[in-house]
C-alpha positions as a Markdown table, in Angstrom:
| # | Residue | x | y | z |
|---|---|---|---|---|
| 1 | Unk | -14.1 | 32.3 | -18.3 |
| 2 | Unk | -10.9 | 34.0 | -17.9 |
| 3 | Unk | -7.8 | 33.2 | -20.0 |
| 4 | Unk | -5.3 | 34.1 | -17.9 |
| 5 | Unk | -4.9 | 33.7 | -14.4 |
| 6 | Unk | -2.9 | 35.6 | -11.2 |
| 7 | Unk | -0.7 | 33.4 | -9.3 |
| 8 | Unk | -3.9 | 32.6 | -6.3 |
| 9 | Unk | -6.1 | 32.1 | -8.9 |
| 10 | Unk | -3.5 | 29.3 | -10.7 |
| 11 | Unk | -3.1 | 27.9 | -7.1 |
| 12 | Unk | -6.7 | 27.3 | -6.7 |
| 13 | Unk | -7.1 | 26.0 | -10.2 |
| 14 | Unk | -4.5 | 23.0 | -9.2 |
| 15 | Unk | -5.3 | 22.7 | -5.5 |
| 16 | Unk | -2.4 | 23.8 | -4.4 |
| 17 | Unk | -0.6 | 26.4 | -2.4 |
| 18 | Unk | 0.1 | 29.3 | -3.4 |
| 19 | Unk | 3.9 | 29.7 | -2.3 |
| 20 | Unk | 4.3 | 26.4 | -3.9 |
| 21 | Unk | 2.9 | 27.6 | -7.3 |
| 22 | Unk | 5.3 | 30.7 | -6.8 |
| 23 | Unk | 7.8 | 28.0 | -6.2 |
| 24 | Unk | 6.8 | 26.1 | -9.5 |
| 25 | Unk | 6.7 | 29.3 | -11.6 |
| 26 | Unk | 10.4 | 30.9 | -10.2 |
| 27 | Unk | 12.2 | 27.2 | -11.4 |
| 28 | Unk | 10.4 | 26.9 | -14.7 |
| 29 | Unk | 8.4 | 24.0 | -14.5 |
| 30 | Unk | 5.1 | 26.0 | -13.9 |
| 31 | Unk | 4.9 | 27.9 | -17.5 |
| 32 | Unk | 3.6 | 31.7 | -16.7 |
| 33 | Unk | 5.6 | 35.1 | -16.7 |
| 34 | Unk | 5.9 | 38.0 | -14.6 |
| 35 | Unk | 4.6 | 41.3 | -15.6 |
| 36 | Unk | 6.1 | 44.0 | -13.5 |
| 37 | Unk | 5.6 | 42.2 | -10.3 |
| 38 | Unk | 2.5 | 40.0 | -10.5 |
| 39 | Unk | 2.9 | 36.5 | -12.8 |
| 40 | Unk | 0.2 | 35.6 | -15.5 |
| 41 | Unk | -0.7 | 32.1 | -16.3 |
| 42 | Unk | -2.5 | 30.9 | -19.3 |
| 43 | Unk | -5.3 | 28.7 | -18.0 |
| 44 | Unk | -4.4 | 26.1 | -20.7 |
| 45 | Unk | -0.9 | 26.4 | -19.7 |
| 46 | Unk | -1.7 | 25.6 | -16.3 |
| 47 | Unk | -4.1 | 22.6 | -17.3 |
| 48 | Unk | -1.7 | 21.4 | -19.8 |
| 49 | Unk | 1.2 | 21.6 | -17.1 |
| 50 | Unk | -1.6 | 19.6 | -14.6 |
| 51 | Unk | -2.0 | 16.8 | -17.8 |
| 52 | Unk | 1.4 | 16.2 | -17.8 |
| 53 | Unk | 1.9 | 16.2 | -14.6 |
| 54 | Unk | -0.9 | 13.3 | -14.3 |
| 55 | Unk | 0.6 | 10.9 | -17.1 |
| 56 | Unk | 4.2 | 11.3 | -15.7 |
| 57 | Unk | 2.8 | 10.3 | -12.4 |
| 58 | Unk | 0.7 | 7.6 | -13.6 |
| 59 | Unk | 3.1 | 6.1 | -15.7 |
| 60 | Unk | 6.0 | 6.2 | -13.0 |
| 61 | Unk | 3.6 | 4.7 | -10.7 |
| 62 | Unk | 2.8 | 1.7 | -13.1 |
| 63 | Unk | 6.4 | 1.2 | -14.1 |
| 64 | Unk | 7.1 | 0.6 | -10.7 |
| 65 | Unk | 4.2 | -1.7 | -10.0 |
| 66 | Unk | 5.2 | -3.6 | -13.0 |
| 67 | Unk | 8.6 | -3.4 | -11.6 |
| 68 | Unk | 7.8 | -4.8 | -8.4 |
| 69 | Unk | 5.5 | -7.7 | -9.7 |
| 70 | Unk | 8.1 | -8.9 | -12.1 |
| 71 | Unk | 10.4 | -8.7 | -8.6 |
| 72 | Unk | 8.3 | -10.7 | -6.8 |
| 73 | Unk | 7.9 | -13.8 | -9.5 |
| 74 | Unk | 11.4 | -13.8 | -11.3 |
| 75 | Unk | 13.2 | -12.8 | -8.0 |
| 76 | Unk | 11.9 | -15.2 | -5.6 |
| 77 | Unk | 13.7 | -17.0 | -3.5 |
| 78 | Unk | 13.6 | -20.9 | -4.0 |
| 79 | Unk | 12.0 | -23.0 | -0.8 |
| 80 | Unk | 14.5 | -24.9 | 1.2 |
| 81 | Unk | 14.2 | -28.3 | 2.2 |
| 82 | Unk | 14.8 | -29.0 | 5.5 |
| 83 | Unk | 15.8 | -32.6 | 6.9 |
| 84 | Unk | 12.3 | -32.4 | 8.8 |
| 85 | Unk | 10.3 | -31.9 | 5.5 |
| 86 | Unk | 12.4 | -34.6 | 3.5 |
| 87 | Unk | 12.6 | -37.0 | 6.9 |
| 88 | Unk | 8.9 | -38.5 | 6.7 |
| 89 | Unk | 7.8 | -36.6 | 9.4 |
| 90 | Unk | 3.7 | -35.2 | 9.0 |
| 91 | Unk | 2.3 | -32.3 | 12.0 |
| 92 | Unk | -0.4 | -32.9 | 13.4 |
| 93 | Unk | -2.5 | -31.3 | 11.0 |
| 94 | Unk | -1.7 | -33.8 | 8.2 |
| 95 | Unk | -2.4 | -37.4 | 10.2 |
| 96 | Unk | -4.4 | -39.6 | 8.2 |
| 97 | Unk | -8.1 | -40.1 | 9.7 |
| 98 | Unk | -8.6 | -43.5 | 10.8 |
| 99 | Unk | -11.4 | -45.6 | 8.9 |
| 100 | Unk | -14.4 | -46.1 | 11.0 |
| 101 | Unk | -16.1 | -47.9 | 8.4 |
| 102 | Unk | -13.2 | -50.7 | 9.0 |
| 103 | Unk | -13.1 | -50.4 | 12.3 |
| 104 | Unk | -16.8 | -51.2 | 12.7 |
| 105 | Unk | -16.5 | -54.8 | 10.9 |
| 106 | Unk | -13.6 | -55.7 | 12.2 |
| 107 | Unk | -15.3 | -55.4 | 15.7 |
């Protein structure tokens, strides 16, 4: 296996274009160097740089579920009580089923 890798072949290593590994490379964040005209790329640069990409993702995804969750318990809003909830009033849906049993030795 080769140790160091042209710019296509880095691309291909992270699934990714190539223009946009060119792009990662010219800022920095993509460690490699240019030689003349063509950049070289350690292959355990590139998988390190693909590692830490992961756990920075990961963990910036969990903060933010974490986030969210403690947003949804702590920053919920409190139900209001409405004069038809506090009024005695039942729906439909809550009417008390009448007693047949009663009904049938009363009869």
């Amino acid at each position: 296996m080769k140790e160091t890798l042209n710019l296509d072949e880095a691309a291909e290593l992270m699934n990714i274009g190539t223009e946009t590994a060119r792009e990662l490379a010219d800022i920095g964040v993509l460690p490699g160097c240019k030689v003349g005209v063509a950049w070289v790329f350690l292959r355990e640069d590139v998988l390190g740089y693909l590692r830490d990409e992961v756990r920075r993702q990961t963990n910036q995804r969990i903060a933010k579920a974490e986030a969210n969750k403690t947003l949804r318990t702590e920053g919920k809003p409190k139900r209001v009580e409405t004069g038809l909830r506090n009024s005695g009033a039942r729906s439909n849906r809550y009417k008390e089923k009448p007693d047949l049993d009663a009904l049938e030795k009363t009869a």
